[in-house]
C-alpha positions as CSV (number, residue, x, y, z in Angstrom):
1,X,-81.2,49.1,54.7
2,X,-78.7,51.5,55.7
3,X,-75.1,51.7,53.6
4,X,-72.1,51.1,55.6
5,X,-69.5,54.0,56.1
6,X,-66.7,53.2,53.4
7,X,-63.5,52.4,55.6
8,X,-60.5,54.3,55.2
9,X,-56.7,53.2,56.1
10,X,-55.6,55.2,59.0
11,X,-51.9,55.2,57.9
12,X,-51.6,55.3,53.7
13,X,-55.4,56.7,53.6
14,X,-56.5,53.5,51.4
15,X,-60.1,52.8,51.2
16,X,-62.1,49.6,51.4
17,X,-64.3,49.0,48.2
18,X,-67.1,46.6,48.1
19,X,-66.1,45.1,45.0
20,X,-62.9,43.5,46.9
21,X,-62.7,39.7,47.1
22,X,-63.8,38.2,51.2
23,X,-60.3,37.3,51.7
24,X,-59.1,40.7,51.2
25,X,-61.9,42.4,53.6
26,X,-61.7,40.0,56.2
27,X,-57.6,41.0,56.3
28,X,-59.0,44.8,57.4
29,X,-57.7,45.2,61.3
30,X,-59.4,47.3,63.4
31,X,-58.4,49.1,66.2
32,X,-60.3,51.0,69.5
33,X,-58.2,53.4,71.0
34,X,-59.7,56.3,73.6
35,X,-63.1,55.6,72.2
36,X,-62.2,55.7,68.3
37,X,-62.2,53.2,66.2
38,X,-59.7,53.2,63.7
39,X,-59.0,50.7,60.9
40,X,-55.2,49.2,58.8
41,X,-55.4,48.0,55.2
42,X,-53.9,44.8,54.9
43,X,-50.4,46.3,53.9
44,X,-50.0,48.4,56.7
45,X,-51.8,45.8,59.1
46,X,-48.9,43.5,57.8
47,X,-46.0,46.2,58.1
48,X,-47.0,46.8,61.8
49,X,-47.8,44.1,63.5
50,X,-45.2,43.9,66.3
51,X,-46.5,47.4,67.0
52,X,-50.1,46.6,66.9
53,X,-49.1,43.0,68.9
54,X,-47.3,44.8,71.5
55,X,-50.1,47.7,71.9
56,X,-47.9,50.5,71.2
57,X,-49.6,53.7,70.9
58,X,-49.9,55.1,67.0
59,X,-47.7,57.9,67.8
60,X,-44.7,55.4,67.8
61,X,-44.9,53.7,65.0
């Protein structure tokens, strides 16, 4: 069995960690722009939203 990549906050640079409790990896967003996926820590996720609601691009927020 293969280990998963860790996954890295796109806008403060947090990282995921294993040892966090379901309710806190399951808050993770993920995002698919141009063929990248990109992934929000629940902070930022939370800060933005709006932005992420109204499919803004990155660059504007």
């Amino acid at each position: 069995m293969s280990t998963p990549e860790p996954v890295g906050c796109t806008r403060c640079g947090r990282t995921r960690s294993p040892d966090d409790d379901p309710a806190t990896a399951l808050a993770w967003v993920s995002t698919r722009e141009r063929g990248t996926v990109r992934w929000l820590c629940p902070d930022c996720a939370r800060q933005h939203v709006r932005d992420i609601e109204g499919k803004l691009p990155d660059e504007y927020w």
